[in-house]
Every structure is written in structure tokens, then in C-alpha cells.
BAKOLVEX-588106 format. One line per 10 residues: number of its first residue (from 1); for each residue z, x, y of C-alpha. Coordinates in pm, whole numbers. Layout:
BEGIN
NUM	Z/X/Y  ...
REM end
This chain:
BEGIN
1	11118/9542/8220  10788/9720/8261  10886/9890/8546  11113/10218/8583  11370/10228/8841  11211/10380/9076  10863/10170/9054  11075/9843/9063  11246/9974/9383  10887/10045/9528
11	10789/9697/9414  11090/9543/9599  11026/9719/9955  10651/9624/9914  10736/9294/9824  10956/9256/10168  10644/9387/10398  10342/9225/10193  10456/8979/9907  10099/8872/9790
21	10050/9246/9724  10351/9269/9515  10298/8943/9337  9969/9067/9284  10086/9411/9095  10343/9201/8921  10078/8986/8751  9905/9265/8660  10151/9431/8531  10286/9096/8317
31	9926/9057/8205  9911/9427/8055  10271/9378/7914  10156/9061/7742  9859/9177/7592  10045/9500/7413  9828/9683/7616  10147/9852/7787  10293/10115/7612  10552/10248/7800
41	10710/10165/8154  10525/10210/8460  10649/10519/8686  10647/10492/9064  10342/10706/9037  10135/10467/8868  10294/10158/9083  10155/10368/9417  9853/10400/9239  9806/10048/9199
51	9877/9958/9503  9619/10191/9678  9334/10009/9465  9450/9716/9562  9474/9764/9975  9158/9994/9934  8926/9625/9823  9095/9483/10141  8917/9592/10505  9144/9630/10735
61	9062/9555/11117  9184/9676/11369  9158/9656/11780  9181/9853/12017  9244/9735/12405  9123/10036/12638
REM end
């Protein structure tokens, strides 16, 4: 796997709260393993990473009722 431990834990809680987010890292992730372009296996630091960059292009709204 790509992933260490740790990262593939990460994956799996983010995957029970938001599982187009985590299918989304998981593609990305298959894509850079594919293309050799992976050298090593992600760390849970790199996995949070990802995931930041990918809920910062989404806006999030939110409501407030006075």
C-alpha cells in the first residue's frame, strides 16, 4: 500500500464522516502510485495535508439563526 499505518487509519475515519473526500485522496493517491511518481509511502502528515487542499477548494456555508 501507499499509505503508512497511520495515514491509512486517517483515511478510514475520514472515509466514515465524508467518503467522497476519502475516495477522492485515494484516487489521487492510486494515480501518483501508478505513474511511479510515488516514491515512498505517504505519512499521516502528508494525508492531512491533502486533505486540507482539498476541503480548502470547497466553501463551506454556514447559518446562523439569531
Amino acid at each position: 500500500m501507499a499509505l503508512t499505518s497511520e495515514a491509512r487509519q486517517r483515511l478510514a475515519n475520514v472515509k466514515m464522516v465524508k467518503p467522497e473526500l476519502a475516495s477522492s485522496i485515494e484516487e489521487y493517491v492510486i494515480q501518483l502510485a501508478s505513474s511511479g511518481k510515488l516514491k515512498r509511502a505517504l505519512d499521516d502528515e502528508q494525508v492531512k495535508q491533502m486533505l486540507l487542499a482539498l476541503q480548502g477548494k470547497k466553501r463551506e456555508i454556514k447559518i446562523r439563526r439569531a
